[in-house]
N, C-alpha and C positions, 0 to 999 in steps of 0.2 A: 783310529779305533780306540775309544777311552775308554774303560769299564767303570760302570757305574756303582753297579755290589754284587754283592752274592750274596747270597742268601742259601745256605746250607751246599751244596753242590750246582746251584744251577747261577753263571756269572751273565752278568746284563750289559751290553756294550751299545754303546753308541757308535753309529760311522756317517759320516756323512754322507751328501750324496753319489761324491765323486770317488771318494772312498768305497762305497759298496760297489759301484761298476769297475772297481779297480781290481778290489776283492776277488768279484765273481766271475769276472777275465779271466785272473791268475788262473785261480783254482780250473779252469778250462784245460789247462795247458798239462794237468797230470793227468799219466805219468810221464816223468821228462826223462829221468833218471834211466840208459841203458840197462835193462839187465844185465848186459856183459859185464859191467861195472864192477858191477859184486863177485868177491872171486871168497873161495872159500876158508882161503890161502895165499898169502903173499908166495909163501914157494911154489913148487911143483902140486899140482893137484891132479891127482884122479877125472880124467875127463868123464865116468859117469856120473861121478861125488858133482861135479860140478853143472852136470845138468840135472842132477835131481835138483842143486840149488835154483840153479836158470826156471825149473819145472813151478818150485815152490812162490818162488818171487811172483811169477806169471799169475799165479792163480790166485796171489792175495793184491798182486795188484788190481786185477777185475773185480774181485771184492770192493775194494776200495774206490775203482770205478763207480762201479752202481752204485755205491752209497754216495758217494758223491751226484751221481747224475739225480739222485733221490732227491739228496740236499739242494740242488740248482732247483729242482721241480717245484719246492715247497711255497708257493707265493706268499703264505703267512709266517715266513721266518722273519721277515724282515718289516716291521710294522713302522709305518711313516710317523714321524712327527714334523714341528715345524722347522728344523734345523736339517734335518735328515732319517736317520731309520735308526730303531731301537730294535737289534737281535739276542738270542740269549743260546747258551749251549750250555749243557753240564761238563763237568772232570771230562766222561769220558771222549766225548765229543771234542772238546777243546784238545786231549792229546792225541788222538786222529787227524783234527784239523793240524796240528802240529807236524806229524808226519808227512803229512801229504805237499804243506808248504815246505818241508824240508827237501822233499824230493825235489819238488817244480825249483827249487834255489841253487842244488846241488845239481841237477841235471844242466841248468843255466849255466854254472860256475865251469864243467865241461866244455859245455859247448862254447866256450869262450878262454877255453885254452888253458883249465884248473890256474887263471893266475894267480901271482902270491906277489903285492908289492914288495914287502919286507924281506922276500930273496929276491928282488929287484926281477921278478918275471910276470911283467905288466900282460893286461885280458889281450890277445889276439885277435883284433876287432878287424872283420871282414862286412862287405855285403849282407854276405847269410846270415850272421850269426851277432851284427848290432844288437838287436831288440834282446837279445839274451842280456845284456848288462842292465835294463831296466828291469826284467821279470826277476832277476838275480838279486837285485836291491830292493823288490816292493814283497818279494817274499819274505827276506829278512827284515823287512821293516814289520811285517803282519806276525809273525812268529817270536818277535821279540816284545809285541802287545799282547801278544797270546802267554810266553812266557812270562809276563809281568803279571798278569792277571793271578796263575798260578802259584805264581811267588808271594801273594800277599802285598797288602799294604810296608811301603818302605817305613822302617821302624827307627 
């Protein structure tokens, strides 16, 4: 995903072809992330405190659903050229799609056994839970084109 400019708030990216079916895979796959996940409180928490969180997440997740299922529906997001497809989103758009690839990456990073090589506790690779080590790396690979984009030209 390269971006091309911006032009006041709205950024212009190129992706290939195999990169937009990569793309629009991933983003299938949210939301990944448990809501159990999220706790209010690392200590002791109020188990209603903590279903009103459970309650909140739910309902902005579905938000983010349909918007999403929106975004998939759009046939004219993605205008063909001869290399691949040229898409565009503004700020707001780009940090939504941000969030959403953050979950599909963090939800992966779980299901794959939260590892951390640098405390030497390598991913938990099963059966079930292989293909989470690709959707966990091509999310973080789209989110960190998306954070460039945001960040400006390297100066």
């Amino acid at each position: 995903m390269k971006l091309l400019r911006v032009d006041s708030d709205v950024f212009l990216f190129h992706l290939g072809k195999r990169e937009k079916r990569l793309l629009l895979e991933l983003l299938k796959h949210y939301p990944l992330t448990p809501t159990s996940h999220h706790r209010v409180s690392r200590n002791r928490t109020d188990p209603a405190t903590q279903r009103l969180l459970q309650e909140a997440l739910s309902t902005h997740r579905e938000t983010y659903r349909r918007r999403l299922d929106m975004l998939l529906a759009q046939t004219d997001r993605f205008q063909a050229d001869a290399s691949g497809y040229r898409t565009q989103f503004n700020r707001e758009e780009l940090e939504w799609l941000l969030q959403v690839l953050n979950d599909i990456r963090v939800g992966s990073w779980l299901a794959l056994g939260s590892p951390d090589p640098d405390d030497g506790k390598p991913a938990q690779l099963t059966a079930h839970n292989t293909r989470y080590l690709l959707t966990m790396e091509l999310a973080g690979h789209f989110e960190c084109d998306l954070l460039a984009a945001l960040d400006g030209p390297a100066g």
